[in-house]
N, C-alpha and C positions, 0 to 999 in steps of 0.2 A: 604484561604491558609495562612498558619504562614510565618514568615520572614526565617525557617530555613528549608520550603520543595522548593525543585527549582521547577518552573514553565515548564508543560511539555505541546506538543504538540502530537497529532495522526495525523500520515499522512498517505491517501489510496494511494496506484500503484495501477491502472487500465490496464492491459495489455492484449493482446489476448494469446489463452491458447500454442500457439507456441511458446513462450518465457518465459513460464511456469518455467520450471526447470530450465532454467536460471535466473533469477529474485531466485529463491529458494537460487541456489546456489550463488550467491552473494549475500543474506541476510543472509545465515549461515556463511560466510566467515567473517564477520562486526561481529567483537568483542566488539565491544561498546555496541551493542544494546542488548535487554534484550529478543528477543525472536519476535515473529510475530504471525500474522495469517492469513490463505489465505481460499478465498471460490470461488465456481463458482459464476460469476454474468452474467448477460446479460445486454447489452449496447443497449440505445434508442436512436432516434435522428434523425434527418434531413440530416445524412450524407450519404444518399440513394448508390451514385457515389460507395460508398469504399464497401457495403457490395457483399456477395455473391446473386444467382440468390435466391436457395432456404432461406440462409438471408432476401432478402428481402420480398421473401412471407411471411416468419415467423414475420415480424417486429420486428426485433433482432437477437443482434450481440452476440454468445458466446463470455464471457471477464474473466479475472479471477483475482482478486482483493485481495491486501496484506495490512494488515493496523500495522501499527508498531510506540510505540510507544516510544518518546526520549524525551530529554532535548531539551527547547524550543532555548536556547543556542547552539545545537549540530546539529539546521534544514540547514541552510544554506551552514555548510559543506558536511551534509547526501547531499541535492539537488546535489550541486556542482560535488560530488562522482556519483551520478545517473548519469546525465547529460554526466558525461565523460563516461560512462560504457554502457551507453542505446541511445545514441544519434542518431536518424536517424530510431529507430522503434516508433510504435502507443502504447506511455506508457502519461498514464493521472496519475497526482496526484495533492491532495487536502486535504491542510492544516487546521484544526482545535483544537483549545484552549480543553487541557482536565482540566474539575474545580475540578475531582477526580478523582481516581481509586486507587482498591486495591486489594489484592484474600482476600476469603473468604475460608479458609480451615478447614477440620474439624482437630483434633486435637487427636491422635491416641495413647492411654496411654498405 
């Protein structure tokens, strides 16, 4: 990475699909950030207690997961803003170093 690209992070929300459109609409609300992307996921684990009956026959939890990416500078206020906005529901996130990215578009003459 050059000395004149800032250094960025990707961070996933992990949330169940009840909090869905909320988590949505407070990522479209955040004009800082450059866009997102959400998919269905399923959650594994040992947390037997929390899931449902038919959960747990299925071994897995519906989850629905956002990954968005910022300024490695800009995570602690992002966390800080979750934190006050989601406090108290089942939301996992997990920070990692991106060493690039960029679109690849085609070019429409």
């Amino acid at each position: 990475m050059s000395d004149t690209q800032e250094e960025r992070v990707a961070i996933a929300l992990n949330v169940s699909p009840a909090f869905e459109e909320r988590v949505v609409d407070w990522l479209l609300a955040r004009d800082a950030e450059s866009g997102f992307t959400s998919y269905a996921a399923f959650g594994h684990g040992a947390r037997q207690d929390e899931l449902s009956l038919a959960e747990q026959v299925q071994g897995r939890q519906r989850r629905v997961e956002f990954r968005i990416e910022l300024p490695s500078g800009a995570l602690d206020i992002f966390v800080a803003a979750l934190t006050a906005s989601f406090a108290g529901i089942d939301l996992y996130y997990c920070v990692t170093p991106v060493s690039r990215s960029g679109h690849l578009r085609r070019i429409v003459q």
